[in-house]
C-alpha positions in Angstrom: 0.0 0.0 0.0 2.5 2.5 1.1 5.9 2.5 2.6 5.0 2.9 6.0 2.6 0.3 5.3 5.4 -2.3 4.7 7.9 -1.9 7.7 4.3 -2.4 9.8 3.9 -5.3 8.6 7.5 -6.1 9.6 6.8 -4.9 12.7 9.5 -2.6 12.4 8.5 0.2 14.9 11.5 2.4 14.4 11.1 2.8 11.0 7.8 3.8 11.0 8.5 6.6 13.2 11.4 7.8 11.1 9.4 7.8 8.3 6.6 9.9 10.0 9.2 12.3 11.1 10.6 12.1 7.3 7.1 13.3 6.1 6.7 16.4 8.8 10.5 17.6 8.0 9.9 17.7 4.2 6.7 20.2 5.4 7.9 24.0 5.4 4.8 25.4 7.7 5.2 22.1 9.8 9.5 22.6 10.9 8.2 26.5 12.0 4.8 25.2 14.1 8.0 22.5 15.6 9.9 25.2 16.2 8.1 27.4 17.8 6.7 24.7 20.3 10.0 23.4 20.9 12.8 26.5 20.8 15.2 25.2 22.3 15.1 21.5 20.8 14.7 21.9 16.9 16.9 24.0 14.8 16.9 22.0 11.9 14.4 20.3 10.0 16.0 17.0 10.8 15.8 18.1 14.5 12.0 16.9 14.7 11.6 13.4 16.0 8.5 11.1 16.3 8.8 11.6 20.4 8.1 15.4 19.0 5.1 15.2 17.3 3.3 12.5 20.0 3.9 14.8 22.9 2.0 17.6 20.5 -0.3 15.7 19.9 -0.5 14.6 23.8 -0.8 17.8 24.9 -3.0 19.2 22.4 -5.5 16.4 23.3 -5.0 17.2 27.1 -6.2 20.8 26.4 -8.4 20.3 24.0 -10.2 17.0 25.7 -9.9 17.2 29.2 -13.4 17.2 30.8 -13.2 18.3 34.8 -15.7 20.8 35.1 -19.1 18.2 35.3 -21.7 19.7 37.8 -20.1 16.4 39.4 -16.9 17.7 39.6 -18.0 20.7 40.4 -19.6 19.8 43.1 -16.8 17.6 44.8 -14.8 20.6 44.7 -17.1 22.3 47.2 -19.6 24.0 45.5 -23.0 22.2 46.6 -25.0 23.8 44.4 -23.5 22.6 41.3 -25.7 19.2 41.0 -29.5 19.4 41.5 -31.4 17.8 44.6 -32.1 15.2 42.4 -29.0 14.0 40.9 -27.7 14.1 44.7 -30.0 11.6 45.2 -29.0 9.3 42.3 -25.8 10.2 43.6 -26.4 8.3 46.4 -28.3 5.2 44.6 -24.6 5.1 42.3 -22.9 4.6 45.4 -24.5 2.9 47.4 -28.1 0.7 47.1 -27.2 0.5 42.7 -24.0 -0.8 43.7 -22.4 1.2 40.4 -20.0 2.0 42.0 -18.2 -1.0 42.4 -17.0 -1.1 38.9 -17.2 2.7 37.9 -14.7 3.9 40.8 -11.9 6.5 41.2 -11.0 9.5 39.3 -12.4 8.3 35.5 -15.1 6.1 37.3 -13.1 2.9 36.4 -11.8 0.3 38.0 -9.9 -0.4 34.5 -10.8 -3.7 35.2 -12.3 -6.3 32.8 -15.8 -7.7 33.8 -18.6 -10.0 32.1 -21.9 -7.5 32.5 -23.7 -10.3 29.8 -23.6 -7.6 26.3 -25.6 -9.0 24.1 -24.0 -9.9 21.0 -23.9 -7.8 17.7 -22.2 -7.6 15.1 -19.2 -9.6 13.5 -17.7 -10.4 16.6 -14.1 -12.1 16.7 -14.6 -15.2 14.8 -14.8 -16.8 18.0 -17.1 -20.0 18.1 -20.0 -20.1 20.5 -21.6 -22.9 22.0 -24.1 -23.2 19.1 -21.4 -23.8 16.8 -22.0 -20.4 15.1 -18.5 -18.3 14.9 -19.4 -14.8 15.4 -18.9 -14.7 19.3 -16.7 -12.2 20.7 -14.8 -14.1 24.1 -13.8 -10.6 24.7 -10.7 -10.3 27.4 -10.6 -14.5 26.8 -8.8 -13.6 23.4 -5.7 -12.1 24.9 -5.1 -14.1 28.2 -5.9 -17.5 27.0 -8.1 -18.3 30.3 -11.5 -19.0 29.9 -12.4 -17.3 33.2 -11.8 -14.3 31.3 -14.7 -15.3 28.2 -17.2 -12.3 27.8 -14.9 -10.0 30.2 -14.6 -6.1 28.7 -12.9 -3.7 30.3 -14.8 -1.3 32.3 -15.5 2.2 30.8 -14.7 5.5 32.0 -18.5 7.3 32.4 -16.9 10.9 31.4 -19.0 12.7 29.4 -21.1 9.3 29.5 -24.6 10.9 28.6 -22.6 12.2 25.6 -20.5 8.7 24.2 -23.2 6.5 22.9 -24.1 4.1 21.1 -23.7 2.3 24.9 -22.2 -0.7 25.4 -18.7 -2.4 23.8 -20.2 -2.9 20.7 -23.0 -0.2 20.7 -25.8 -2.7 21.6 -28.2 -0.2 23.2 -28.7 3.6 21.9 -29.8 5.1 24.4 -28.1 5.2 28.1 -31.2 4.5 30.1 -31.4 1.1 28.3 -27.8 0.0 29.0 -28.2 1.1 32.7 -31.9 -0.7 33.2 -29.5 -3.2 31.0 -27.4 -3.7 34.6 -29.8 -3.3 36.3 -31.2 -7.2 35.3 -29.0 -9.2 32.8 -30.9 -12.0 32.3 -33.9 -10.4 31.4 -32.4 -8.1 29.3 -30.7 -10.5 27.3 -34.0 -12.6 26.9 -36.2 -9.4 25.4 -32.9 -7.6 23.5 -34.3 -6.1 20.7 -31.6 -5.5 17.9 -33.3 -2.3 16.5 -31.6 -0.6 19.7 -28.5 -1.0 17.8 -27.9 1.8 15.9 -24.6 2.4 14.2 -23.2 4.1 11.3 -24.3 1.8 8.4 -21.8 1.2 5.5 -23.0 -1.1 2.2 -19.7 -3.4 3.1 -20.8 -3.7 6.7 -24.1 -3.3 7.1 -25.5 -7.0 7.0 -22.7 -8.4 9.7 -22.9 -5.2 11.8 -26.4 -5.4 12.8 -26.7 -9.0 13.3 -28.0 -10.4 16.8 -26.6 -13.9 17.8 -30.0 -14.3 19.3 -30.3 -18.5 19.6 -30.4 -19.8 23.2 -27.4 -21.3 23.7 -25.5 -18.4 23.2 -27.7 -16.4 25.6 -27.3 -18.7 27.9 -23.7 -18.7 28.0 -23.2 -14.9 28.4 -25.6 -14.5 30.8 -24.1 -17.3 33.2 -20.5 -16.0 32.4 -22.0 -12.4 34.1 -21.0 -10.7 37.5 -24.0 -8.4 37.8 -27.0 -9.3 40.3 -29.8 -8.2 39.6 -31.2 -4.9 41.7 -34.4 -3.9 42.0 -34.9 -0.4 41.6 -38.5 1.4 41.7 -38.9 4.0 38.3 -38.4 6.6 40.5 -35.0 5.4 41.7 -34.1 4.3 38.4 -34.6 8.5 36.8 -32.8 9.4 39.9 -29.6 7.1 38.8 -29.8 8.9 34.9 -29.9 12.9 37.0 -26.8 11.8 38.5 -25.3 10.3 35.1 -26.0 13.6 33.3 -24.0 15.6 35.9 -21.2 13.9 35.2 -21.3 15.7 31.6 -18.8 18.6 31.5 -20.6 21.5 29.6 -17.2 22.5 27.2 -17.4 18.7 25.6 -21.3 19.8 24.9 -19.7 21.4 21.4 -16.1 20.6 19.9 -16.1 21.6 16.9 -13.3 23.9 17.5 -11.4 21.6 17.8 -11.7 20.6 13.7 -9.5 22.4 11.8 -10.3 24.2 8.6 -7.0 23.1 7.1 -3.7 21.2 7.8 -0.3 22.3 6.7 0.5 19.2 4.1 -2.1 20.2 2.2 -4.0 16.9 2.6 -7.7 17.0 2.0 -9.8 16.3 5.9 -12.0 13.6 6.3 -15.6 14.8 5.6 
């Protein structure tokens, strides 16, 4: 395909970071924005390194990213008035009766931890055979450790901006947050009614037909919802609308609208993605 293309597939990590480098040297407008952001580093063109351009990029996306002032975060800073009565409450439920909290924990409200929560199962999956004989499984955390403990185990996701990240779920199952969390809430039942017309992803002509199918047959059901951790909880509604107030306040209100962060042009000239 392409030059870097070819030391990938020899795995050859060093030369695909010289290359890179090769390509932002040979860019006039790119050495000056290098050397202004690193004065006393790069001189020369050949000054820039890989190492450069990833801490940009690092700290451009810590700027540009970071999410800290939620009404949540707000709030734990000291100013009580920054979440509603109500999310207070849900606050509660998350850490206490919902048990939420022992997954969704810490700073980024994640135990970075891998854990079965019974998905159901869309899409192509990882070719991995189920116990129907069907190979469109995904064993999930199983496919890098080996261990079978580990089938159906995902790692636990940050819930940042969560009101704001769907589709919900690690392969965009439900679309709409209050399903995935009534989703926890009971597995087993929610694997039994899953309705695949929940899923909605970007649809593609190549993709389409393997994206959206459900690996509905009983078997399979079975064997994901066993392999779960969850138990169920018994919320009333009320509770349950309390639990989404305190999932909104967790939203930071400068991540409502980025598209300053897109940028009308890049110095190599090459055309954006649309």
């Amino acid at each position: 395909e392409n030059s870097i293309a070819d030391v990938a597939k020899q795995e050859d990590v060093l030369s695909i970071w010289n290359q890179l480098a090769e390509r932002l040297q040979s860019v006039d407008e790119y050495v000056d924005l290098f050397k202004a952001a690193y004065p006393n580093e790069i001189i020369n063109p050949s000054d820039i390194t890989y190492v450069h351009a990833a801490n940009a990029i690092g700290a451009y996306e810590d700027s540009a990213f970071r999410a800290i002032n939620s009404p949540f975060d707000r709030y734990l800073r000291g100013s009580r008035q920054a979440m509603s009565k109500q999310a207070k409450k849900g606050m509660r439920l998350f850490y206490g009766k919902a048990g939420c909290s022992t997954c969704h924990s810490g700073s980024f409200q994640t135990d970075q931890q891998f854990h079965a929560i019974g998905m159901p199962q869309i899409g192509p999956g990882k070719g991995d055979t189920g116990p129907s004989g069907d190979s469109y499984g995904d064993f999930g955390r199983e496919q890098v450790t080996g261990n079978s403990n580990d089938r159906y185990k995902f790692r636990t996701p940050t819930l940042r901006n969560v009101a704001l990240t769907g589709p919900w779920g690690h392969n965009g199952a439900y679309n709409t947050l209050e399903a995935v969390v009534r989703h926890h809430l009971d597995v087993a039942d929610a694997l039994e009614n899953y309705d695949a017309t929940q899923a909605v992803l970007p649809y593609h002509p190549d993709l389409g037909d393997s994206d959206f199918v459900h690996h509905e047959n009983a078997e399979n059901r079975a064997a994901i919802a066993s392999a779960s951790e969850l138990d169920r909880v018994k919320l009333k509604e009320h509770y349950v609308k309390l639990l989404m107030e305190f999932l909104y306040s967790l939203n930071d209100p400068a991540s409502m609208d980025l598209r300053h962060t897109i940028p009308i042009r890049v110095p190599s000239g090459l055309p954006l993605a649309d």
